[in-house]
C-alpha positions as CSV (number, residue, x, y, z in Angstrom):
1,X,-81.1,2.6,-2.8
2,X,-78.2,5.2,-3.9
3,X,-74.9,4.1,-3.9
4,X,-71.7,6.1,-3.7
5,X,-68.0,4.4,-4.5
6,X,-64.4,6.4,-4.1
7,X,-61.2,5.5,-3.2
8,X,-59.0,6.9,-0.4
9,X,-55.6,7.4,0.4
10,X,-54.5,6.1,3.9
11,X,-51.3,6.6,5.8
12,X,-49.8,6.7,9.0
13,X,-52.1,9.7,10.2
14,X,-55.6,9.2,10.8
15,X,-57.9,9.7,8.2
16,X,-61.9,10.5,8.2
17,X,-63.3,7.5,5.7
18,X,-66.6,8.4,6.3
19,X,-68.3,10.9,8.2
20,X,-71.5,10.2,10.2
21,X,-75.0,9.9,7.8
22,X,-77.9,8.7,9.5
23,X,-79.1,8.0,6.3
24,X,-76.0,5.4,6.0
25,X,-77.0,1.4,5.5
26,X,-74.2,0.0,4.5
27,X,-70.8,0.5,5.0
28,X,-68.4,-1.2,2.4
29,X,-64.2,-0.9,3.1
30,X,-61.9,-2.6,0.8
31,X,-58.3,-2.8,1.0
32,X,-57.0,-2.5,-2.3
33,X,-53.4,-3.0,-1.0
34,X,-50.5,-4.9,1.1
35,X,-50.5,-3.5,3.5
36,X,-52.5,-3.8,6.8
37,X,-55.5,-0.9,7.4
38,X,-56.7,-0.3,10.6
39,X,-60.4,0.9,11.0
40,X,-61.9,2.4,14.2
41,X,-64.9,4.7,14.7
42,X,-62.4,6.1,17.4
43,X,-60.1,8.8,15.9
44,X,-57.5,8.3,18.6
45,X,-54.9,5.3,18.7
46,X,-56.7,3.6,15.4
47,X,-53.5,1.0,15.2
48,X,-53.9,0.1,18.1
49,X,-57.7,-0.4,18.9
50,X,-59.1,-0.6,15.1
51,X,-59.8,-3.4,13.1
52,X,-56.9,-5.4,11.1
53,X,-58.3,-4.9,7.2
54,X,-55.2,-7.3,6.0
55,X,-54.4,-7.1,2.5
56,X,-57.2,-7.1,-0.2
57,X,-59.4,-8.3,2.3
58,X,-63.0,-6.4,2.8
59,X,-65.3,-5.2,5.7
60,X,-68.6,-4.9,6.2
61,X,-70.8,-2.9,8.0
62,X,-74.6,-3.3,8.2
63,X,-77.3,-2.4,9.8
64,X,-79.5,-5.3,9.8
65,X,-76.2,-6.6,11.7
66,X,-76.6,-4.0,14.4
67,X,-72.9,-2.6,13.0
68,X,-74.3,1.3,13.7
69,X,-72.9,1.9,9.7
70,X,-74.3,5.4,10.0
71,X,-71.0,6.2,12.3
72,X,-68.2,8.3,11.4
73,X,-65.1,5.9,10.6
74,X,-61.3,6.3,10.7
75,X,-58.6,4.8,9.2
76,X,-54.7,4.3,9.6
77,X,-51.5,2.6,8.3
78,X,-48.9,1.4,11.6
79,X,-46.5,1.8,7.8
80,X,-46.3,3.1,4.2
81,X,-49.8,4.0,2.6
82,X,-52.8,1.7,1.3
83,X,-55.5,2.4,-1.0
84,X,-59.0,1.5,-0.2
85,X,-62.2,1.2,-1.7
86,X,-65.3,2.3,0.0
87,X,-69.0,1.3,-0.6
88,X,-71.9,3.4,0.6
89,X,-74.9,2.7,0.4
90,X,-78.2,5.3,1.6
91,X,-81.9,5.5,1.7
């Protein structure tokens, strides 16, 4: 299964993280820094209705989980900037 690994830059403004890809299994997001990273596959009000990725925690999403990873996905900072890591894996 090819894999693909980068690192974004995230801020206050909402970012892209990862565009839909049907061909999308796996969904890796780690958050390489301290501060708090929303994620949403909503690119409107992400602080507010994403999920917290606190602090060098990671996310998952799979599709033997039924977490639809072939979605586009969004990120945001409510302050500063945060780098994270993110994992994809295809067929």
């Amino acid at each position: 299964m090819p894999a693909s690994f980068r690192r974004e830059k995230v801020t206050t403004e909402p970012k892209a993280i990862a565009s839909y890809n049907a061909n999308r299994k796996l969904l890796m997001v780690i958050n390489e820094s301290e501060v708090t990273v929303y994620i949403s596959k909503d690119p409107m009000n992400i602080v507010e209705i994403g999920i917290p990725l606190y602090p060098f925690e990671t996310i998952v999403f799979d599709v033997a989980d039924a977490d639809e990873p072939e979605s586009s996905f969004y990120a945001q900072t409510s302050e500063g900037y945060a780098i994270v890591r993110i994992y994809e894996a295809l067929v």
